[in-house]
C-alpha positions as CSV (number, residue, x, y, z in Angstrom):
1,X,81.2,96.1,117.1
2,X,83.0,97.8,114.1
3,X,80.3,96.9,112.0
4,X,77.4,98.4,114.2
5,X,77.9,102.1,113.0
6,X,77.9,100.1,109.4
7,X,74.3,98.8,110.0
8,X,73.4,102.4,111.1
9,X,74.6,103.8,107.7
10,X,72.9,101.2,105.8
11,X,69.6,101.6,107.5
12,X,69.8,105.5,106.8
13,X,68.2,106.1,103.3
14,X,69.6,109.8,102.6
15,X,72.8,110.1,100.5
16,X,74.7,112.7,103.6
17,X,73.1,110.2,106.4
18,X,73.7,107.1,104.7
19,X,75.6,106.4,101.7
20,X,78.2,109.1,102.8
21,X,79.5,107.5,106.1
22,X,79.1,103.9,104.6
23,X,81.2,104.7,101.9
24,X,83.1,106.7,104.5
25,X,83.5,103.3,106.7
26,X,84.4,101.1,103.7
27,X,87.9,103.9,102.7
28,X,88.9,104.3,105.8
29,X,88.9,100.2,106.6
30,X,91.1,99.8,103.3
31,X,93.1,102.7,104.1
32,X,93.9,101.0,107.4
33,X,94.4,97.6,106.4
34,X,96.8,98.8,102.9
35,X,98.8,101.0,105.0
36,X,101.9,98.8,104.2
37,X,101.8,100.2,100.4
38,X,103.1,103.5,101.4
39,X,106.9,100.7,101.9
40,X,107.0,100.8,98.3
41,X,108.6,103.9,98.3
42,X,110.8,104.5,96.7
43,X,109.8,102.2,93.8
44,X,113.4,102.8,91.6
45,X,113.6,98.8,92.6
46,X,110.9,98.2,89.9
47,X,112.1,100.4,87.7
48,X,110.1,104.0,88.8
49,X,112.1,107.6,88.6
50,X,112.8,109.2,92.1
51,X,111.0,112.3,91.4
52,X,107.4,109.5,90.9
53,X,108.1,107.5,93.8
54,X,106.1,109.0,96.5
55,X,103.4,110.7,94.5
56,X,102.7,107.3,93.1
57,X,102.7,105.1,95.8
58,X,100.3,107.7,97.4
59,X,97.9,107.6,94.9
60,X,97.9,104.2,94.6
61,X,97.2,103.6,98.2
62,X,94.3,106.4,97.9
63,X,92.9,104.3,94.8
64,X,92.7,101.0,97.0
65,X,90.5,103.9,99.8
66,X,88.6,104.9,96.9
67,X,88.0,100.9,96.0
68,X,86.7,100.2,99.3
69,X,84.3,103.5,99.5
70,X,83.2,102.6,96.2
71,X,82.4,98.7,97.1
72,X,80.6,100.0,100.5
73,X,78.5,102.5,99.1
74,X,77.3,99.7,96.3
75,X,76.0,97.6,99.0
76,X,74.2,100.1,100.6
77,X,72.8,100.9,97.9
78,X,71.5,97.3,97.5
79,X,70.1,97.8,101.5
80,X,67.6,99.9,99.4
81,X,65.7,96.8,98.2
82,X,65.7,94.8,100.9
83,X,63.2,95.2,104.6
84,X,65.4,95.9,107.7
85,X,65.9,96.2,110.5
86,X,64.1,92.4,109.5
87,X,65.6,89.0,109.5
88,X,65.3,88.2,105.8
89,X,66.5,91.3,104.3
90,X,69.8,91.5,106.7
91,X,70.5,87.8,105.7
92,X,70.4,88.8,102.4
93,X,72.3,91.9,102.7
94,X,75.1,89.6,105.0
95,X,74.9,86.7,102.0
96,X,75.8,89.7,99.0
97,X,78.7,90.8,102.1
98,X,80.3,87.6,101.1
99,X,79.4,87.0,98.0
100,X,81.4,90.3,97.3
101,X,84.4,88.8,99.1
102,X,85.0,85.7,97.1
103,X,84.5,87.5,93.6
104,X,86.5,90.2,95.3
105,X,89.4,87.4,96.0
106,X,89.2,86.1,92.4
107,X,90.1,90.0,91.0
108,X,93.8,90.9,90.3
109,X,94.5,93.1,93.9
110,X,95.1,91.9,97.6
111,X,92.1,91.7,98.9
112,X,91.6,91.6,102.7
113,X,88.4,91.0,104.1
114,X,86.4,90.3,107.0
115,X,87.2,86.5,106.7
116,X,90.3,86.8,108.0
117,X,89.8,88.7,111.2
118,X,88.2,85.8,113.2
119,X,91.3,83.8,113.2
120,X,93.5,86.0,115.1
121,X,91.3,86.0,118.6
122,X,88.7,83.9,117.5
123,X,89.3,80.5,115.9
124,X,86.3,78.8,117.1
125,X,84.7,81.1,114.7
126,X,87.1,80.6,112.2
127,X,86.7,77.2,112.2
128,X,83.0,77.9,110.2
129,X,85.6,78.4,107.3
130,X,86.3,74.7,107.0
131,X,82.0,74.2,106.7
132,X,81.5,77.4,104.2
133,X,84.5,78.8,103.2
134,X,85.6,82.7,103.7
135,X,82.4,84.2,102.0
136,X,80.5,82.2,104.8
137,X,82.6,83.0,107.6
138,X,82.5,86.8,106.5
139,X,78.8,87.0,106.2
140,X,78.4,85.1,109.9
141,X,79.8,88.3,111.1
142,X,77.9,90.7,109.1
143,X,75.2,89.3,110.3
144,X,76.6,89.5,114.2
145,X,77.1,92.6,113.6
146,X,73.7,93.7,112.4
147,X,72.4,91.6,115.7
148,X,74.1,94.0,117.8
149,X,73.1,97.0,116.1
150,X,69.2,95.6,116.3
151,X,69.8,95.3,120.2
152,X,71.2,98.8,120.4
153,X,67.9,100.1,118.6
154,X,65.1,97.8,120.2
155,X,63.4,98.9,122.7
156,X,63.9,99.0,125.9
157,X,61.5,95.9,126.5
158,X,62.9,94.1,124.1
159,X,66.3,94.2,124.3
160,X,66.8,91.3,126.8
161,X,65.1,88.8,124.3
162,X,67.5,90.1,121.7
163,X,70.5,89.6,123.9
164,X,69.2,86.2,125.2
165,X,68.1,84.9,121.9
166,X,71.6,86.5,119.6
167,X,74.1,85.1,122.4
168,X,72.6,81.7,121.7
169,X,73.0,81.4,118.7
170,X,76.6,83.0,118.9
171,X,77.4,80.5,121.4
172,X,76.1,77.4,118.9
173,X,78.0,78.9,116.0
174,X,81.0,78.8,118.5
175,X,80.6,75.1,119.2
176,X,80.2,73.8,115.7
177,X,82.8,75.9,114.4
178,X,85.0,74.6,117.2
179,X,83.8,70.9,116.5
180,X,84.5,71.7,112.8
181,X,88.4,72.2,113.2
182,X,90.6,69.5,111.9
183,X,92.3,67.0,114.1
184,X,96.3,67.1,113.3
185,X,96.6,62.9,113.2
186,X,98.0,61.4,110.0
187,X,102.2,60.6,109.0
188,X,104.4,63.1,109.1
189,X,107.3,64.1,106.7
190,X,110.6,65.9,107.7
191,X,110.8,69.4,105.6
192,X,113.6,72.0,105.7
193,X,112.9,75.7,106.0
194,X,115.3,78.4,104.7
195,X,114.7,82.4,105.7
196,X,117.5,84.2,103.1
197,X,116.4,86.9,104.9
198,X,118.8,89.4,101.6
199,X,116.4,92.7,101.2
200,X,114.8,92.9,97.7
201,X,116.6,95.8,96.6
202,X,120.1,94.2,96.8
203,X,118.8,90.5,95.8
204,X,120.4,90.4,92.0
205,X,123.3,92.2,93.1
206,X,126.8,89.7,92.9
207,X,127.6,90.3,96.6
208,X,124.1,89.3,97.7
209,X,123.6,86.0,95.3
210,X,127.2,84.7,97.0
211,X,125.5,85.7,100.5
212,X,122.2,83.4,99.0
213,X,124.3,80.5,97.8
214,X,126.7,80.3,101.2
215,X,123.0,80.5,103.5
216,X,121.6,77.8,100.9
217,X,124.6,75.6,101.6
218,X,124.5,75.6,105.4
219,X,120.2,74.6,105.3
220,X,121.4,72.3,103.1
221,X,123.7,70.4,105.6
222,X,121.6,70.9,108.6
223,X,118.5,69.4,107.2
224,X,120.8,66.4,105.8
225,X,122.1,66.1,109.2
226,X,118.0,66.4,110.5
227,X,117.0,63.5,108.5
228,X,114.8,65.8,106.3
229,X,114.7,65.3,102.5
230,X,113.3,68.2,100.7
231,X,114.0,72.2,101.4
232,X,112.0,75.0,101.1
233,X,112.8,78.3,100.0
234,X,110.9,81.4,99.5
235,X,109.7,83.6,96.2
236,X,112.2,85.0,93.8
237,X,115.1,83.2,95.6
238,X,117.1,81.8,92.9
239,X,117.8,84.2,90.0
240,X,117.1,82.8,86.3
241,X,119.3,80.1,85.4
242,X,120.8,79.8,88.7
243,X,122.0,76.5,89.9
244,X,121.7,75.9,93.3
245,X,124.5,73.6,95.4
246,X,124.1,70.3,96.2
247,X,123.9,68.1,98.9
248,X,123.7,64.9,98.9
249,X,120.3,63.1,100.0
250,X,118.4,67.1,100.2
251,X,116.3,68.0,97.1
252,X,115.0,71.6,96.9
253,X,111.9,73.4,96.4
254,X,112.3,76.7,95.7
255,X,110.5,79.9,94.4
256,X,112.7,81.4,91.3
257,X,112.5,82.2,87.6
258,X,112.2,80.3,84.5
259,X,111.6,80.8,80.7
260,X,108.2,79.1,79.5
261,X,106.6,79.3,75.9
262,X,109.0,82.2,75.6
263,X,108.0,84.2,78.5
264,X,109.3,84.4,82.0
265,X,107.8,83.0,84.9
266,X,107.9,83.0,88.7
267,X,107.6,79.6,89.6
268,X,108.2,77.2,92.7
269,X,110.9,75.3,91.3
270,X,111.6,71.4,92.5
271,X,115.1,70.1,92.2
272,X,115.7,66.7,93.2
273,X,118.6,65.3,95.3
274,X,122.3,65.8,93.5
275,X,120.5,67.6,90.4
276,X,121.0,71.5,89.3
277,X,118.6,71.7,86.8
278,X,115.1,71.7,88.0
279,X,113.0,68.9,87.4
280,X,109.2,69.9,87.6
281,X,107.7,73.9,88.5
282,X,104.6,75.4,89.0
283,X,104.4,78.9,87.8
284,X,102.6,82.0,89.7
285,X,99.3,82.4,88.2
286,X,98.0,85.5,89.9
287,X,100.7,88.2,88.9
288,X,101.2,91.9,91.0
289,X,100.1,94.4,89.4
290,X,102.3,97.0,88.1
291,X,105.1,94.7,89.7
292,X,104.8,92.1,87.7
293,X,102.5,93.1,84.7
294,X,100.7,95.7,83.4
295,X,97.0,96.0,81.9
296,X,97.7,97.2,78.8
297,X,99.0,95.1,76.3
298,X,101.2,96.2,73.9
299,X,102.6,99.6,74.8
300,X,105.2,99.1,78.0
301,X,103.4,95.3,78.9
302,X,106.7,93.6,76.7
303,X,109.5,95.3,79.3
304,X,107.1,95.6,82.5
305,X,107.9,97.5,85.3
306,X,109.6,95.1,87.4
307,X,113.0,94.5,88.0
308,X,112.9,90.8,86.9
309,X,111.1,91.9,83.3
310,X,108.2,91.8,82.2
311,X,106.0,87.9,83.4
312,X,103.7,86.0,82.2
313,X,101.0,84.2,84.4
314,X,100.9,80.1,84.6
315,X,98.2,77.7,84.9
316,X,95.3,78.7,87.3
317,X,95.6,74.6,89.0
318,X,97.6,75.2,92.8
319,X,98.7,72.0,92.9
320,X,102.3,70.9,93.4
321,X,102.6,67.0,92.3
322,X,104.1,64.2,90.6
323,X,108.1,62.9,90.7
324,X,110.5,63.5,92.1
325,X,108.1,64.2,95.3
326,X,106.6,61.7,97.3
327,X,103.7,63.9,98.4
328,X,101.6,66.5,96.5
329,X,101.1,69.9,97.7
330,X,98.9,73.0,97.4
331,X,101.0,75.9,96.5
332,X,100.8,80.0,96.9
333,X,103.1,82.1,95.8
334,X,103.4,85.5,97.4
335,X,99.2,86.6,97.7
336,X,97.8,83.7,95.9
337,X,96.8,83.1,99.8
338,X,93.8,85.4,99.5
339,X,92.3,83.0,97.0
340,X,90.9,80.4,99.0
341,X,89.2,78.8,95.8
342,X,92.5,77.9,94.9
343,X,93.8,75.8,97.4
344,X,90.7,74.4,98.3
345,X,90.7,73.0,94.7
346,X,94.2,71.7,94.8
347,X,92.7,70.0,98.2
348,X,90.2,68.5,97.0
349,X,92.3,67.0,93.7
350,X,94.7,65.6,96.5
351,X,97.2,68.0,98.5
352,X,98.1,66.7,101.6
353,X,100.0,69.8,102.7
354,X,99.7,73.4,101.4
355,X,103.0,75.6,101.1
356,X,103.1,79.3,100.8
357,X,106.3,81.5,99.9
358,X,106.6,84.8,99.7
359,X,109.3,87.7,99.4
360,X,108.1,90.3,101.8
361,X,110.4,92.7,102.1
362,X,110.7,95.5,102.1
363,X,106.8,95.9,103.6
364,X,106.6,96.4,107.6
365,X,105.2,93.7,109.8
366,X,101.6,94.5,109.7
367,X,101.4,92.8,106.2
368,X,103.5,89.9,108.4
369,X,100.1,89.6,110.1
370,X,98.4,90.0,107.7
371,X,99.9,87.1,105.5
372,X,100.0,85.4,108.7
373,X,95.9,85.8,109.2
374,X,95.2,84.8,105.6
375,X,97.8,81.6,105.8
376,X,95.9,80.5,109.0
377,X,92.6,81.0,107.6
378,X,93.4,78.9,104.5
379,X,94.5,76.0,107.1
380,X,91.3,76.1,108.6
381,X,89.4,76.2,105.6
382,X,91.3,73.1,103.7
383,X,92.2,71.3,107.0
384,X,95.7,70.8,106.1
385,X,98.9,72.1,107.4
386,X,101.0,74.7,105.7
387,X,104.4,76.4,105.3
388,X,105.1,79.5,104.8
389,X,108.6,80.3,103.8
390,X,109.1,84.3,103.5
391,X,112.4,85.9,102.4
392,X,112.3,88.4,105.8
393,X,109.7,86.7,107.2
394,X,107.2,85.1,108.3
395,X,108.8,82.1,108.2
396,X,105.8,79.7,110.0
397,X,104.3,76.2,110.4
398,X,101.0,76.4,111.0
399,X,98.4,73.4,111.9
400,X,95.1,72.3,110.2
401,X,93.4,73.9,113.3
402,X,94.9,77.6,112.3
403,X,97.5,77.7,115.4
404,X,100.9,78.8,115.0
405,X,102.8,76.2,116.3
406,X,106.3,76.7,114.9
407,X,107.3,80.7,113.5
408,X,111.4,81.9,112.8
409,X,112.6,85.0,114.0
410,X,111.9,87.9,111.0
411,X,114.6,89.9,109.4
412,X,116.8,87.0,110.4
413,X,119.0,85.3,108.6
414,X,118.4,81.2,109.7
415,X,117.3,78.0,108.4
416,X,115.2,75.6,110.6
417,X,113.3,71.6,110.5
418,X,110.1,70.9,110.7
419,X,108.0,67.8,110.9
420,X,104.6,68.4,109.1
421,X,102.1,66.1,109.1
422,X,100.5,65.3,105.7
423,X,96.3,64.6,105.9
424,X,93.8,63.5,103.2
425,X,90.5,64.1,104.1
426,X,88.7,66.9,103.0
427,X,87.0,69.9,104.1
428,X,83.2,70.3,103.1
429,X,84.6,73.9,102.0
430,X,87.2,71.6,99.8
431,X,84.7,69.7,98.6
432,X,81.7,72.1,97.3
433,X,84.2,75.2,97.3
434,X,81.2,78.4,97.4
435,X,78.9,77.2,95.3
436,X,76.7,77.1,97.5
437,X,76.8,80.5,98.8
438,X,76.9,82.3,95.4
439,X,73.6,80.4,94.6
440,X,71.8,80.8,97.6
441,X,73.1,84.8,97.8
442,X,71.8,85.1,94.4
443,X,68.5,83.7,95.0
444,X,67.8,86.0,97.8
445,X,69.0,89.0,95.8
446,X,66.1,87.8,93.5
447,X,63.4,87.9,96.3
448,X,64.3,91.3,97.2
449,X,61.2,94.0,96.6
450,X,61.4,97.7,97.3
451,X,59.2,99.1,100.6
452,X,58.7,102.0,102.3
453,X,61.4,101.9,105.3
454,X,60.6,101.7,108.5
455,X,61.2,103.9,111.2
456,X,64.8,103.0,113.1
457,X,63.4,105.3,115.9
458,X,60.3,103.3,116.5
459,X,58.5,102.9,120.4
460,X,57.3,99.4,121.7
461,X,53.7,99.3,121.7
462,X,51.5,97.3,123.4
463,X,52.1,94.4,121.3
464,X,55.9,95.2,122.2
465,X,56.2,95.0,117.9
466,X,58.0,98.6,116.3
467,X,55.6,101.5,115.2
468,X,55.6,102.8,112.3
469,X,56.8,106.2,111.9
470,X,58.5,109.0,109.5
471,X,61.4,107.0,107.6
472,X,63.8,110.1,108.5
473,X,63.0,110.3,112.1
């Protein structure tokens, strides 16, 4: 329904009735959903003055707005080239919808789209995400949404074959996305789960590493005395060149820092049983911005602006694999979740399980959700189960099928065990990844011709087919 006023915009071919309150529509969704970045402040944790905090963290959040106005108003401006209220040109316009998501996905910010919504009330429709990936599953919904807006605008005799026709076809998409979920059959492994739960601001501080190491220490010994071989902690929980305890028969997996080709990573760390050096990692290849790195090289990029120095990004591959584990793994650290690609790469080369940590704090519990929605989402799409270990939370195991079946209490210090069961077969999004969309969006872009618009307004005749009239009535 949010995207009917959307189609209204788009179908409006003046710059105050049209481009204005798309562009309008796309600020204020990414104002909404990037309300969180206003918890930065105050930013003296990655190295910012006081007297900058606020005034920065407001323009950045206005910048994302502008992002979104800015990425709006270009597809309605492609709407110019394409018939509607017609079939062909709003499948076209849906297609570029998604097409835009995934390259949005691959670009260094957060990106939240319209993929993600689905999953939280509607996973039957999620489940499409396993067949055609997020782009697909956004541009289903585009495309729902412009069948609504039609029935709003057809006329009054034909609304009830609009209705009768679009709830059809809503109810098919329905059953084969609800078909295309993945069963949860297939060996299961026992996996530890630590929540530190230390804010971010106090992590490196002595008082707050001897907090870390006594919390480590108990998981430890409860997932030894849980039969479970392997623990997980979140981002950024070890500091560089610390050495975790042991316990015997428990080998960790856990996000910290390491040096690489003389820079510094953030990596997910594996230490087997009894050892304190790690023995393999996988370092963070999409970095924060401004956190984490900066884009210009050269003038501030060799001290950085975060608290942990300046990084440097690893390999693009996700997957985790290789001794001393007996299973591989597709791996996100922190908002590598949006990117989809990723882990359905690492799927399809062989992860039986995806993981996901993160260091969420000090941000409030509507980017919980959202981590949440995207974590789910990426289930769905790869068919495997996945856990996500945050610092505050959330702490979750979630099922091949999207459901939450397992979540820890956030802003609580605890440790937990899990069984996860480990699956092999893939996805037909794991397998031909968006390929398919990107070449069938860009083909229809290419059969796209300029017209004179119809009239939105239009009267049903006696043929019951719109009339033509003024394209600003």
């Amino acid at each position: 329904m949010a995207l009917v006023p959307l189609w209204e915009a788009v179908s409006r071919r003046s710059i105050p009735q049209g481009l204005m309150p798309a562009a309008a529509w796309g600020g204020a969704a990414l104002l909404t959903s990037h309300v969180w970045l206003l918890w930065l402040h105050p930013l003296d944790w990655v190295g910012i003055p006081g007297a900058l905090s606020l005034p920065l963290t407001l323009v950045l959040w206005l910048l994302v707005g502008g992002g979104g106005a800015l990425a709006v108003g270009l597809w309605w401006q492609l709407a110019r080239f394409y018939p509607l209220p017609q079939f062909p040109g709003a499948l076209t316009l849906a297609l570029l919808w998604g097409c835009g998501e995934v390259l949005l996905a691959r670009g260094p910010l957060f990106w939240l789209g319209l993929s993600t919504v689905a999953v939280i009330h509607d996973r039957p429709l999620a489940g499409l995400g396993s067949l055609a990936g997020p782009g697909g599953l956004a541009a289903v919904q585009v495309l729902l949404g412009w069948w609504l807006w039609r029935c709003c605008k057809a006329p009054s005799c034909q609304r009830p074959g609009w209705l009768a026709g679009g709830a059809m076809v809503v109810v098919a998409l329905h059953g084969l996305g609800f078909m295309s979920l993945a069963d949860t059959q297939g060996p299961a492994i026992r996996m530890g789960v630590l929540q530190p739960a230390i804010p971010t601001r106090q992590k490196f501080t002595w008082t707050a590493m001897a907090a870390l190491e006594r919390r480590l220490m108990l998981a430890m010994n409860r997932a030894a005395r849980q039969g479970a071989p392997w623990l997980l902690l979140p981002e950024g929980s070890l500091a560089l060149d610390q050495s975790p305890p042991t316990v015997a028969g428990v080998g960790l997996v856990a996000g910290g820092f390491r040096r690489q080709q003389g820079g510094l990573r953030n990596s997910l760390l594996v230490y087997p049983p009894g050892a304190r050096d790690p023995a393999t990692a996988l370092d963070k290849h999409r970095l924060v911005l401004l956190g984490e790195w900066l884009p210009w090289d050269g003038l501030l990029a060799s001290t950085g602006l975060s608290a942990v120095g300046s990084l440097q990004p690893g390999p693009e591959e996700r997957l985790l694999a290789g001794k001393p584990l007996p299973w591989q793994a597709g791996v996100a650290i922190c908002y590598e979740i949006s990117q989809a690609h990723a882990l359905a790469d690492a799927t399809h080369a062989g992860a039986q399980l995806l993981l996901a940590v993160a260091n969420l704090d000090p941000y409030p519990r509507l980017l919980h959700g959202q981590f949440l929605a995207l974590a789910r989402q990426r289930a769905i799409e790869t068919g495997r189960w996945l856990v996500v270990a945050s610092n505050t939370g959330p702490t979750a195991l979630i099922s091949s099928r999207g459901e939450i079946t397992e979540q820890l209490k956030p802003m609580v210090a605890t440790s937990t065990v899990w069984s996860v069961p480990l699956r092999t077969e893939p996805t037909l999004y794991s397998r031909v990844g968006d390929w398919p969309l990107l070449i069938c969006g860009f083909l229809l872009a290419l059969s796209g011709h300029h017209h004179k618009p119809p009239s939105w307004m239009g009267v049903c005749g006696g043929d019951g087919e719109w009339s033509q009239g003024d394209s600003n009535s």
